[in-house]
C-alpha positions in Angstrom: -142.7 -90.2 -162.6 -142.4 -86.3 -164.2 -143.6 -85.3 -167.2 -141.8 -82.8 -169.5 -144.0 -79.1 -169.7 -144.0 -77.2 -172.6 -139.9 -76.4 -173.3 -140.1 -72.9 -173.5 -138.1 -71.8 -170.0 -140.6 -69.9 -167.7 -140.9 -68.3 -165.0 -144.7 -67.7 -163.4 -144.0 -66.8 -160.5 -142.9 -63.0 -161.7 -145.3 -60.0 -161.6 -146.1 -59.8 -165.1 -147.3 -63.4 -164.7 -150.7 -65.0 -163.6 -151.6 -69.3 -163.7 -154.4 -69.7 -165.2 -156.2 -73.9 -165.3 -158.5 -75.1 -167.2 -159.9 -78.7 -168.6 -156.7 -80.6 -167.8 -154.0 -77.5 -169.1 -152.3 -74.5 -167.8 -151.2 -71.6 -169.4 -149.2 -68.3 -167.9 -150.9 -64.9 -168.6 -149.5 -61.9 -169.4 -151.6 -59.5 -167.0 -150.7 -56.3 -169.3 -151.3 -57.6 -173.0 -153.3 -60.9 -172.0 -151.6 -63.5 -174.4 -151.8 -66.5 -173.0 -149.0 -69.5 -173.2 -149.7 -73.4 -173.2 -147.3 -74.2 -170.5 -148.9 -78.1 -169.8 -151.5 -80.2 -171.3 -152.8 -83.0 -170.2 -152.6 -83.1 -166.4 -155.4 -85.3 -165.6 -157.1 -83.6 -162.7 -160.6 -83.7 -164.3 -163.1 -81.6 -165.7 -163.6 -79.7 -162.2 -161.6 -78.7 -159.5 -158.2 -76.6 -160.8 -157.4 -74.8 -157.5 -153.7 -73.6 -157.8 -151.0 -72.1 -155.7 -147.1 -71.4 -155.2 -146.0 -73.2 -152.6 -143.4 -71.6 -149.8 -140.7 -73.9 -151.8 -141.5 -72.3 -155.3 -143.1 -75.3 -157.0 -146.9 -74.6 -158.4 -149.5 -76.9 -157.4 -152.8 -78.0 -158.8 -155.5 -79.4 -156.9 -158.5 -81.8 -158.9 -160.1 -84.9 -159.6 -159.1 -86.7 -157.2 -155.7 -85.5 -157.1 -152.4 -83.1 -156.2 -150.4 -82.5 -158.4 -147.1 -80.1 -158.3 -145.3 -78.7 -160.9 -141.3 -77.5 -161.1 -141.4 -74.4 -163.4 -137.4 -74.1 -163.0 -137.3 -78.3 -164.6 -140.4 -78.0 -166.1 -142.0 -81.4 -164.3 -145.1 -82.4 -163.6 -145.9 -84.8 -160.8 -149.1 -86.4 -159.1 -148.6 -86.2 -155.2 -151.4 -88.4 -154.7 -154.8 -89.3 -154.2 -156.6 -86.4 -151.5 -157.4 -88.0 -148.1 -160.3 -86.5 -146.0 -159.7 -85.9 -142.0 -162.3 -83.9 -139.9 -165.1 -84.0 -142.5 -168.5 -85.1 -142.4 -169.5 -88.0 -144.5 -169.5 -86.2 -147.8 -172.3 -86.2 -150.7 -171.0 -85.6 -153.6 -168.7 -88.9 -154.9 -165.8 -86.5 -156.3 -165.5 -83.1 -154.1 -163.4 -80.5 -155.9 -161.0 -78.0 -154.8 -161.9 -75.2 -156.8 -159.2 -72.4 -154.9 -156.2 -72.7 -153.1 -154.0 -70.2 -151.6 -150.6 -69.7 -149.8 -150.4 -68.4 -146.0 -146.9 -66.7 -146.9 -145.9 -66.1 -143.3 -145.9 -70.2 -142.3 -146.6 -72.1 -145.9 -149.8 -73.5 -144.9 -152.3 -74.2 -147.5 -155.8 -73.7 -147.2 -158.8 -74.4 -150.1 -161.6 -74.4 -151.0 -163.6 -77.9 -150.9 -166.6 -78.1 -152.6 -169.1 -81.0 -152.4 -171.5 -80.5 -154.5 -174.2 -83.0 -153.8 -175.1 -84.6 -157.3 -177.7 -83.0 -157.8 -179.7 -83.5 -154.5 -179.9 -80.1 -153.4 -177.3 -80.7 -150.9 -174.3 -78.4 -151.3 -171.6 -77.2 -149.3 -168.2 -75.2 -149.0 -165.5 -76.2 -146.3 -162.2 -74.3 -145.7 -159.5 -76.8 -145.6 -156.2 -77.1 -145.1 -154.1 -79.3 -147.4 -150.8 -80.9 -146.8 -148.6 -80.9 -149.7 -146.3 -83.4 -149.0 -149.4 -85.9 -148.8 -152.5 -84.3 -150.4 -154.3 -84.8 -146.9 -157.2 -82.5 -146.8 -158.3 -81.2 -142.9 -161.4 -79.3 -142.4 -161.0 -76.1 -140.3 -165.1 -75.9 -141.1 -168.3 -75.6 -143.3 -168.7 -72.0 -145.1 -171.8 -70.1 -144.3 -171.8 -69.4 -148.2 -171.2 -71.3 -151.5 -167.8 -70.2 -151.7 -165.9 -70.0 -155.1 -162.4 -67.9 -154.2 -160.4 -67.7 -151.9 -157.0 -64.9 -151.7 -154.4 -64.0 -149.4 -154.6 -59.9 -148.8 -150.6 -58.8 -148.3 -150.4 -57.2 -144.7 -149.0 -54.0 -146.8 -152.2 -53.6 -148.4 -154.3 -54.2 -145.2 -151.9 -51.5 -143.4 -152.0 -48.8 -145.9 -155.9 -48.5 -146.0 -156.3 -48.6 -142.2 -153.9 -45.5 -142.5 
């Protein structure tokens, strides 16, 4: 079922925009004066986790505990795709992996993250790149990091050309 976001019409996916998630809200940033705006409270992905990206299709979607969620800026919904399934992975230590980064392949749509399973405290910690399926919040691993990984960012092909000029 969708929830109602803030009623204010927005639109975050412009320039002067940026998504920022934290503890369960989202707000839109100005990236020239930095005032923030509430756009969503109470999205229930936990206290961790918080990845986000636009999809190919224009919808925003939130990765965390244990769920993916998307969200319609144009209807200002909210919905909960579904629990994340695992594929590929190792038996995992920590009971509640996050993804704490998501970001959009532009060229095909896919999805890739960042999964982190943090171990509980163990000393066992790893990073995996994923892919995720948005239609069904499946989670593949493409492989373990060699570091801790925290980000993760598409460079546009423009920007890669121009400084091999």
């Amino acid at each position: 079922m969708s929830r109602p976001v803030n009623p204010t019409r927005l639109d975050g996916r412009s320039a002067g925009a940026r998504w920022v998630t934290a503890e369960g809200a989202a707000r839109l940033t100005d990236r020239v004066t930095a005032d923030t705006m509430l756009v969503f409270d109470g999205l229930n992905e936990g206290s961790q986790g918080k990845g986000a990206t636009f999809g190919n299709d224009g919808l925003l979607y939130v990765s965390g505990r244990p769920a993916l969620s998307v969200i319609d800026v144009d209807a200002q919904t909210i919905d909960t795709i579904g629990a994340f399934t695992y594929t590929g992975f190792p038996t995992l230590v920590d009971a509640s992996p996050t993804i704490g980064s998501m970001a959009t392949r532009v060229s095909d749509g896919t999805v890739f993250g960042i999964l982190k399973d943090g171990g509980g405290g163990n000393g066992q910690n790893a990073t995996y790149l994923v892919t995720i399926n948005l239609a069904t919040a499946e989670l593949t691993n493409v492989g373990v990091t060699g570091e801790l990984l925290d980000g993760l960012a598409y460079i546009p092909r423009a920007l890669v050309e121009a400084r091999d000029d």
